[in-house]
C-alpha positions as CSV (number, residue, x, y, z in Angstrom):
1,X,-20.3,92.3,127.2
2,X,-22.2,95.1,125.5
3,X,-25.7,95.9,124.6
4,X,-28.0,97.9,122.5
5,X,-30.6,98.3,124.5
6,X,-31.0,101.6,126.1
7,X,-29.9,101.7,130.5
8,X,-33.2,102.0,132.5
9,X,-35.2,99.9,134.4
10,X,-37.0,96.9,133.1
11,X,-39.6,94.6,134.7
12,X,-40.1,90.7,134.2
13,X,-40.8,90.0,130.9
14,X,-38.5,92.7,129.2
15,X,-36.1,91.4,127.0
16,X,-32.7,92.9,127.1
17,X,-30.0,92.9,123.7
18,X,-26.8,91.4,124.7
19,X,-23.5,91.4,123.0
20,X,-20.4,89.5,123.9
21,X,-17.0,90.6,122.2
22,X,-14.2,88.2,122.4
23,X,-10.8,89.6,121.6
24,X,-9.8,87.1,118.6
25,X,-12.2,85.3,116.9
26,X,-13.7,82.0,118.3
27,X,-15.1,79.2,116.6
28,X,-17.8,77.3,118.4
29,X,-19.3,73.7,117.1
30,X,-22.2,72.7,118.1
31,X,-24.2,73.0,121.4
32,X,-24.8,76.7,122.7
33,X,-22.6,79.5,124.0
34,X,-24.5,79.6,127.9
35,X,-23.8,83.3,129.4
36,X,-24.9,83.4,133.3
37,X,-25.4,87.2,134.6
38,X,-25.3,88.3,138.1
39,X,-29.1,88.3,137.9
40,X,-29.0,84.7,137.9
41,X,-30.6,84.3,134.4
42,X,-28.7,83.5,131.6
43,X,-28.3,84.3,127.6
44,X,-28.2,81.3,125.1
45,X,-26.5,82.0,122.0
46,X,-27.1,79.6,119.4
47,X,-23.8,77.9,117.7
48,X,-22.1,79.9,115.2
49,X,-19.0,79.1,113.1
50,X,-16.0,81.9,113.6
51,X,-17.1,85.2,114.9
52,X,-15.5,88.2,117.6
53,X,-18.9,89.2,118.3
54,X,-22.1,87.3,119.1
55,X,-25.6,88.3,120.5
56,X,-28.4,87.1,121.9
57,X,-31.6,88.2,124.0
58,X,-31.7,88.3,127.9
59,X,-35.5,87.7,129.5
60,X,-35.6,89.4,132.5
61,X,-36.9,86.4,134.9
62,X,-39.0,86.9,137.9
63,X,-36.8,88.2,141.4
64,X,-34.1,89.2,138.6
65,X,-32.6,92.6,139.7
66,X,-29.6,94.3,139.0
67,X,-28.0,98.2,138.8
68,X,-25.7,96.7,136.2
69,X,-25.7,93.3,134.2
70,X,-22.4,91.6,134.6
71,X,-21.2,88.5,132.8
């Protein structure tokens, strides 16, 4: 897991670019790819055909802290 968005601290609210890299291409049909973080939020990826890369937009939730977003 990757992301754009520049290290720093961010406050409720915040949104946060991630990226997840798989190592071959995966094909997902239908419903969502659901990625939890150590924060306790998550990041939902709406379904895509064949890709090695997808991204989607983490909300920093209230109580959410972390030094360093894990998947």
């Amino acid at each position: 897991m990757t992301s754009a968005t520049a290290n720093g601290n961010y406050k409720q609210g915040d949104a946060v670019n991630v990226t997840v890299n798989f190592s071959e291409n995966v094909t997902l049909s239908g419903g969502n790819l659901i990625v939890t973080l150590d924060t306790g939020g998550t990041v939902t990826i709406a379904p895509f055909t064949t890709a090695s890369s997808v991204s989607g937009t983490y909300t920093v939730g209230p109580n959410q802290t972390s030094a360093d977003l894990t998947a």
